[in-house]
N, C-alpha and C positions, 0 to 999 in steps of 0.2 A: 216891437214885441219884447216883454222882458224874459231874461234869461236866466233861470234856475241855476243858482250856484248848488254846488253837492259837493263835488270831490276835493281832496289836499289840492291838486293839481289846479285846480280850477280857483281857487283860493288863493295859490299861489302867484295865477298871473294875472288875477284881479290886483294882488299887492304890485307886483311887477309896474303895471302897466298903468297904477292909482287912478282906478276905476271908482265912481261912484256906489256902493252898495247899497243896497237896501233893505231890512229886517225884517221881516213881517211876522206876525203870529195870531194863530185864532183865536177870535173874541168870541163871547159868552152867546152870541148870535151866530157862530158857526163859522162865520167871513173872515178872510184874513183881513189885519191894516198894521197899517206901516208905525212901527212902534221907534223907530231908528233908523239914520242913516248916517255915512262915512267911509272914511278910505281903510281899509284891512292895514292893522299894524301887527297883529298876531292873530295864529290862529292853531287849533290845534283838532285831534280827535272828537272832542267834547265844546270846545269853547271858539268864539270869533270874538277878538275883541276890533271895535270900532269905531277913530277917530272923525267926531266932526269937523264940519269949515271955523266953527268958535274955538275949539279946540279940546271942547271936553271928550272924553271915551268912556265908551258903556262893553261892558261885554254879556255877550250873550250866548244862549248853551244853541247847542247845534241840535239837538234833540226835538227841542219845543219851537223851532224859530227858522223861518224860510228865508234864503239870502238869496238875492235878484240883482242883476244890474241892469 
């Protein structure tokens, strides 16, 4: 069962621990999908930024954007 990231704390030991993440956000059908994934290299109030296995990094707002691992 996936696990709703939320908190600094919880962010934190996803990085610690370079946990798999995963992004999601709802599309124009209501559903969430998976827009991105990778390991927490920052993250802040507002923002998670997140490296893939290729190595590129997207960041994305904490607002609009559900993180699971």
């Amino acid at each position: 069962m996936p696990y709703t990231i939320m908190k600094n704390a919880e962010f934190f030991t996803a990085a610690l621990a370079q946990k798999y993440v995963f992004a999601l956000q709802i599309g124009p059908d209501g559903m969430y999908s998976r827009v991105g994934a990778g390991l927490v290299q920052m993250f802040s109030d507002e923002y998670v930024k997140l490296k893939n296995f290729d190595g590129s990094v997207m960041l994305y707002s904490r607002f609009d954007t559900k993180f699971q691992h």
